[in-house]
N, C-alpha and C positions, 0 to 999 in steps of 0.2 A: 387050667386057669379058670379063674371064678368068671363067669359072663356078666355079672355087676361090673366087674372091674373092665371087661372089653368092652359093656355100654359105656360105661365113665370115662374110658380113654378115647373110646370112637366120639363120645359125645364133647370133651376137650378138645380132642382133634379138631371136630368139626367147630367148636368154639375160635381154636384158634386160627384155623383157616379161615374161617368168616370174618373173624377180627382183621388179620391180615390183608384183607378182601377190602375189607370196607377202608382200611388204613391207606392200602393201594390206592382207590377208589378217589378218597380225600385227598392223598396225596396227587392223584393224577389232576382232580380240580385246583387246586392249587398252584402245580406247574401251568396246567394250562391259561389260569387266571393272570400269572406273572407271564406270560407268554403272551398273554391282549393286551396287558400291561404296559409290555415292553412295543408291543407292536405300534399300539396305540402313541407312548412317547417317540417312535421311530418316526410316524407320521408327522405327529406335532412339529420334533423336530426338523422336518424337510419342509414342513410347510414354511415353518419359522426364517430355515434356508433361502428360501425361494424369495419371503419377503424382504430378506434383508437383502440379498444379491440383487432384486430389482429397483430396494430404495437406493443402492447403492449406482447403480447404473444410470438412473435419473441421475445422482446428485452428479456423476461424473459428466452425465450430457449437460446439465444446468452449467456446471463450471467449465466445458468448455464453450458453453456460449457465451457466459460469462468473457474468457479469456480474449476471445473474436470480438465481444461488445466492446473490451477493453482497448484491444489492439486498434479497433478501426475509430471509438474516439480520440487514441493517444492520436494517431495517424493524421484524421481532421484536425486537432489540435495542433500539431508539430507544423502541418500544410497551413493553415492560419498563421502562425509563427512566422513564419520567411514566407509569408506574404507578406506580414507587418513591415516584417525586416528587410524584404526588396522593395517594396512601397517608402520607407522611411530613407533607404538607401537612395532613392531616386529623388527624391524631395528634395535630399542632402545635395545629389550632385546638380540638380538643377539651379534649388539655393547660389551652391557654391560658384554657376558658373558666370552668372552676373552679378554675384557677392564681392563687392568693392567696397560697403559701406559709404558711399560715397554722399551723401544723402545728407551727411552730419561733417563737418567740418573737423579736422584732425589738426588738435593745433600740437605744437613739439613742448615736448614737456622736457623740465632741464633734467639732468642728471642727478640722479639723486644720490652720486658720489661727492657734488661738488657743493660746497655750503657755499649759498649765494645770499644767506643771511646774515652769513658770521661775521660778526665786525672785523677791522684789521686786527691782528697783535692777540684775538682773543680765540682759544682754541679747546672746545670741550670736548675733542677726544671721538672715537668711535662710535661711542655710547652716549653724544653731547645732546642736550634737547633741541637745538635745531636743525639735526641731522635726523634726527626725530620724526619731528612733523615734515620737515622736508618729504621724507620714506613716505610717510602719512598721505602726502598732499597728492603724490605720486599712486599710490594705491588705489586711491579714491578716483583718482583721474582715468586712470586705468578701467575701475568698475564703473563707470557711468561708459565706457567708451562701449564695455562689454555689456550692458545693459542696452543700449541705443543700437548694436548689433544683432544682438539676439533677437531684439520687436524688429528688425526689418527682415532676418531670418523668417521670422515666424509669418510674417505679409507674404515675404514671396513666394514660402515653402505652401503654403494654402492654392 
């Protein structure tokens, strides 16, 4: 064999090992670049973890204080309620217990079945208009009784 050609092939050789070498080389930079890469996002990510799992853990301490803030004014509220409500309840029976209206004179009011208007022999029916105002006259009498009740409700319940 010609020793040109053993330089030339040793000297390829050595081309291509080094080539190879160097390719390695790049290639190892590379992995290891994607590998601080990925480190680096591994971190990112857990940091990102950590913030999120802690805002997460406030917001659930905030809304159970919240829920306890809630509870304990429904509470105060509901306890205010039936106080009103026993307060008003005792007012009522106190009212009630000397509540005769007596105060106001109760005169008898006629029936307002019976037409004490209607002339003799003359008869308009169910629906007649002096069976009417009769009803009328009766209603009215009723609500001034129920007005005049209520204002001495209201004196005595104070």
């Amino acid at each position: 064999m010609n020793p040109f050609i053993i330089k030339y092939c040793f000297i390829l050789g050595a081309l291509a090992v080094s080539h190879l070498g160097v390719a390695w080389i790049v290639a190892d930079y590379k992995e290891r670049g994607h590998r601080a890469a990925i480190a680096e996002q591994k971190a990112e990510a857990e940091r990102t973890l950590t913030a999120v799992t802690e805002a997460n853990r406030k917001k659930e301490q905030a809304d159970a204080d919240n829920a306890r803030n809630i509870d304990a004014v429904y509470q105060t509220l509901l306890a205010d309620a039936y106080a009103g409500r026993d307060a008003f309840a005792e007012r009522l029976r106190i009212a009630r217990r000397g509540a005769s209206c007596s105060s106001t004179p109760v005169r008898e009011t006629a029936d307002p079945g019976i037409r004490a208007h209607t002339p003799e022999g003359r008869d308009d029916g169910p629906g007649g208009h002096d069976s009417a105002l009769t009803l009328r006259d009766a209603a009215l009498e009723l609500q001034n009784y129920a007005k005049v009740c209520h204002s001495w409700a209201l004196t005595v319940g104070k």
